[in-house]
N, C-alpha and C positions, 0 to 999 in steps of 0.2 A: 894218652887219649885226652882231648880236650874237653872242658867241662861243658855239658850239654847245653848249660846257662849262655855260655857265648857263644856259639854258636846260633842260638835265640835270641840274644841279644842283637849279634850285628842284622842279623833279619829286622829288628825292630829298629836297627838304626835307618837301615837303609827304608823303610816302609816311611818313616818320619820325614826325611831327604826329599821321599816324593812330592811334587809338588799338586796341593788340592787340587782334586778332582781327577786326576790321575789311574785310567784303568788297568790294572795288572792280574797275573793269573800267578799259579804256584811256580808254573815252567820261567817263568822271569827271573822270581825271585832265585830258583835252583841254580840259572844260568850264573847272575850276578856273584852267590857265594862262589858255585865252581870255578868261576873264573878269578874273582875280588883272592880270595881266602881258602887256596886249592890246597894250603898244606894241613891247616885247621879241617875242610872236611876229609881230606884223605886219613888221617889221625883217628879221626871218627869212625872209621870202618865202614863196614858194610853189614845190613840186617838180611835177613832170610831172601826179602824180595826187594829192598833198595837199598841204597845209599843211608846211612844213618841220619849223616846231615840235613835229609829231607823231611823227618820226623821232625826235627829242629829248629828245622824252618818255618813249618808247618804251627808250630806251638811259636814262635813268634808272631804271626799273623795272628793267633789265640790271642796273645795276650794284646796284640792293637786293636782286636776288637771289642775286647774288656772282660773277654770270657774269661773260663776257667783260673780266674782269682788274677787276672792280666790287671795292671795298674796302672794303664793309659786306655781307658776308657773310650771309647766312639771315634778312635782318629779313622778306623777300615769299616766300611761297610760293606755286606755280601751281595754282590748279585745275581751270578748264577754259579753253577758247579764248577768249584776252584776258580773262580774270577772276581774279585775285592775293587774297591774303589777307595782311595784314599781320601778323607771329608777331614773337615777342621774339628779339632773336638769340639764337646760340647759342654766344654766348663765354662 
């Protein structure tokens, strides 16, 4: 099983890649790993009602938005229900 870290990681890489101003939902991001990195989320398993790796993901967007202890600060801003905008940080 792969460490949940990378898998939140490559979410965070790929969120970075975007280029500013860039609007994306969760389903983008799912697509990209499921397609990019099918053996890392297959590894991952499956929870009660998804895909593991979509927890994983999920907390990658976290942490680009600087939330929950996230260390790149303001590069995602939220706009509506699962829908982010990728902005420049703000350092």
């Amino acid at each position: 099983m792969p460490k949940k870290s990378s898998i939140r990681d490559l979410a965070r890489e790929w969120i970075e890649r975007l280029p500013i101003g860039t609007v994306f939902n969760n389903d983008d991001l799912y697509n990209y790993l499921s397609r990019n990195y099918r053996e890392e989320c297959k590894a991952a398993g499956d929870a009660a009602n998804e895909p593991r790796f979509h927890n994983s993901a999920r907390w990658g967007i976290q942490w680009a938005k600087g939330g929950k202890g996230g260390r790149d600060e303001g590069i995602v801003k939220d706009l509506a229900w699962e829908q982010h905008r990728r902005v420049a940080p703000f350092r």
